[in-house]
N, C-alpha and C positions, 0 to 999 in steps of 0.2 A: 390803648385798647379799651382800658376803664373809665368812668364816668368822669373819678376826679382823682387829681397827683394824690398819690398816697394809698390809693383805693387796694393797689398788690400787697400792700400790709395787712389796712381791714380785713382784709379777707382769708386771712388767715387764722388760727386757733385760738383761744382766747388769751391762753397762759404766755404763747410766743413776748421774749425780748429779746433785744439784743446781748449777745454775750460778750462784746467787747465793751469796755469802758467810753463814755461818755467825751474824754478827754480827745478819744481814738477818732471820733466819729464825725467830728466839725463837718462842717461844706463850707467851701469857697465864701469871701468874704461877711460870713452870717454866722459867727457861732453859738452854740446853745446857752441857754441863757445861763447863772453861775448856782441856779438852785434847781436844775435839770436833775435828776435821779442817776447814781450812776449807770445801770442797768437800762436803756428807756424801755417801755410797752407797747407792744407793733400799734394800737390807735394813736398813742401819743406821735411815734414817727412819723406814724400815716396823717396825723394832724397837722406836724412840723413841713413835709413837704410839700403840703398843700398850700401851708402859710410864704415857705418860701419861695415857691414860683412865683404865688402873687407879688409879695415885698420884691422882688427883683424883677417885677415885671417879662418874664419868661415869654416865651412867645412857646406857645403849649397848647395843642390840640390834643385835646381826648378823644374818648370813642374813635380810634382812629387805626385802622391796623394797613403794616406796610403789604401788601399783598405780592407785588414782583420789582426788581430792579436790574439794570442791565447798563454798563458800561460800554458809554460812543467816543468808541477810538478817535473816529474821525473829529467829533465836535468837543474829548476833552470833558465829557460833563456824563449823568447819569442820569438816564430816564427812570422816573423811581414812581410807579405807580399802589397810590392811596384808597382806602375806602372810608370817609368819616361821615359818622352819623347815615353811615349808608348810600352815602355817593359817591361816586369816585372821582378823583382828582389828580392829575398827572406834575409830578415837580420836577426839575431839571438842575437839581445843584451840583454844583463842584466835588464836591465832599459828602460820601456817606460816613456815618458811623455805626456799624451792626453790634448793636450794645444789649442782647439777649441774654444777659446774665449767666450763671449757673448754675440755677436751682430753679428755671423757670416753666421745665417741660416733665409733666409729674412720669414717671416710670415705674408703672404696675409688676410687678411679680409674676410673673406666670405660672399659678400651680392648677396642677390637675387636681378636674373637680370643680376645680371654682367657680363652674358654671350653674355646678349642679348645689349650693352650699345655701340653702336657705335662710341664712343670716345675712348683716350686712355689712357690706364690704366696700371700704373707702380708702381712696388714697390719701396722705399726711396734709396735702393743700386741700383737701377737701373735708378737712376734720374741725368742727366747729365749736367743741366744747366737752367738758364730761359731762354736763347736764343729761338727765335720761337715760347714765347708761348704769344708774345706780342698781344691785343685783346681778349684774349680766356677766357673761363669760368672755372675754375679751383678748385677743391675739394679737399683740403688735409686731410685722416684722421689720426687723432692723435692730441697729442697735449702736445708732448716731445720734444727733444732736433733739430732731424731731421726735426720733422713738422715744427718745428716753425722756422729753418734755411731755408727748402727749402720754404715756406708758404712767407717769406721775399725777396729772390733769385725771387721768381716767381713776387711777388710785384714789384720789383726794374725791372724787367724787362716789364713791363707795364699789366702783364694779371690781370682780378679780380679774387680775391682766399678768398675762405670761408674755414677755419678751423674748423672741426667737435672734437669738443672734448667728448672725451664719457663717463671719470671721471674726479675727480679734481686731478689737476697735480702741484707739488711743486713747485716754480717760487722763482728763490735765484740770483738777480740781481748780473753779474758777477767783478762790482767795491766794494760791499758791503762784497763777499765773499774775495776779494783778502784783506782788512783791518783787517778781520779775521784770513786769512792764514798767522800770521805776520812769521813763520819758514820757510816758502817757496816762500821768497820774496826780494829784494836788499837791504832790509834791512837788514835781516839777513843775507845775505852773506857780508854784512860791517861787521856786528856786528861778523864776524867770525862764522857763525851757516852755517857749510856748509851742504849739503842733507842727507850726513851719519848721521850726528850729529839729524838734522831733522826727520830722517827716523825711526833712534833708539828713540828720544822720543815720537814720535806718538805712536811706534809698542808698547812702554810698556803700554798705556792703555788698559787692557784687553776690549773684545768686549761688554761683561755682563755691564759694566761700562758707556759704551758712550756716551747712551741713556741718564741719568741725566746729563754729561756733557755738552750734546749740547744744553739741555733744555734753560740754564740762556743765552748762544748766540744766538737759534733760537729768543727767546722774546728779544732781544736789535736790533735784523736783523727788527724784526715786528716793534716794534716803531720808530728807523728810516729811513725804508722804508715804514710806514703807507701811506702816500697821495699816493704812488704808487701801494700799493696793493687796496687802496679805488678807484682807477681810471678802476685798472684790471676787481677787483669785480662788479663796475658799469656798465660795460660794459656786466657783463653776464658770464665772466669767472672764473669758480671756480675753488676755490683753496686751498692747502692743505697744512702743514708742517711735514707731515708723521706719522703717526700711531699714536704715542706717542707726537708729537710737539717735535721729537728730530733733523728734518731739514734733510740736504741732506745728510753725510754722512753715517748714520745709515741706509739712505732708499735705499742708491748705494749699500751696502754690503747685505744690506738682494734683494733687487727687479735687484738692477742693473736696474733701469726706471724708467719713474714716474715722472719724474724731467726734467726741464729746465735752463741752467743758461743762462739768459737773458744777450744777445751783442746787443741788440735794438729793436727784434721782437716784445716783449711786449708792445714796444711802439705805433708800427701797431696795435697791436689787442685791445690797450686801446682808442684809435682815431679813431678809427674803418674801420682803412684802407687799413688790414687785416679782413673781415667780421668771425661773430662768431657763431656756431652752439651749443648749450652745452648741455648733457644731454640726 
């Protein structure tokens, strides 16, 4: 739909990175180079997947949005019609894949009033910076991964910002989870455990199973990071280890949300210099 591969990153908030490790993140046979950052920065990505199409020679139209598609029984194949660069074009392949992500359709709040609220009012994809918002009174609702990046972003650039959180949200401090992740880490890449090898021992725990596996890690995550979930809690923000207490994996694959891994935010909202609404 964008100009150029990568472009659904730029265009994102400045402060945005990845919260998984570097090790995590390879593509098919190209991986990051070994002085990669662990953390990357959404231009840096947005840069890497531009560079990747090319180097692999992708066969890649931009500006291009699927507009309808429709499944022929009789002929086995799909009519899947195109609009790029504003024309449209009809393709006929074997194989779709409806690869829509999910996080890619922004979902507004509905509060009353907000029609009538003379300030301004943006959804998390459509949040560019805290430049400019130095002085100002500032509302973030949520109190997931974005809220709590841009809620900081906006801090760091002098505005005051009250985070509305509206349930309890899982909080997995991001140095706490990488001692955990020991397969996806320089350690195991010393130790000879490269991502394929990583990737096939994850994939064999079946799903059914995980939930008691993360159990005996989430409770060793709890006690020692106690003083800092007791600092969270005091402050007013609550907090969750998902459904079962089986922690952030289980709760990414069934919610995909819900979850923070905390790069410092948490530290504003337990000093209270990120303000806190809950409930």
């Amino acid at each position: 739909r964008l100009p150029r591969p990568g472009d659904a990153w730029r265009r994102r908030y400045k402060s945005l990175c990845l919260h998984d490790p570097v090790w995590y993140d390879h593509l098919p046979y190209l991986s990051f180079p070994d002085h990669w950052p662990i953390y990357t920065p959404k231009d840096k990505m947005g840069d890497w997947l531009e560079a990747y199409t090319q180097i692999m020679e992708l066969d890649y139209w931009p500006e291009t949005a699927c507009v309808r598609a429709a499944w022929d029984e009789q002929r086995h194949e799909w009519t899947v019609e195109v609009e790029r660069a504003g024309r449209p074009h009809i393709l006929r392949p074997k194989h779709l894949v409806l690869a829509t992500g999910m996080s890619g359709f922004p979902e507004m709040p509905r509060l009353p009033g907000a029609e009538r609220f003379a300030g301004v009012q943006h959804h998390s994809s459509q949040h560019a910076g805290g430049e400019g918002w130095q002085g100002k009174s500032c509302v973030v609702v949520g109190s997931n991964n974005s809220a709590h990046d841009i809620a900081a972003d906006l801090w760091e650039h002098g505005a005051e910002v009250t985070m509305i959180q509206r349930s309890p949200t899982l909080v997995a401090r991001a140095e706490t989870l990488a001692r955990f992740r020991t397969l996806y880490s320089e350690a195991a890449v010393k130790a000879g455990i490269t991502t394929d090898h990583a990737d096939l021992t994850v994939a064999s725990l079946p799903y059914a199973l995980q939930p008691a596996a993360m159990r005996p890690t989430v409770e060793q995550m709890k006690r020692d990071d106690g003083a800092f979930y007791a600092r969270l809690s005091a402050a007013g923000f609550k907090l969750t280890y998902g459904d079962d207490e089986s922690g952030i994996g289980p709760m990414y694959a069934r919610r995909g949300s819900g979850y923070y891994i905390d790069v410092g935010a948490s530290e504003l909202v337990a000093n209270g210099e990120i303000k806190l609404c809950s409930g």
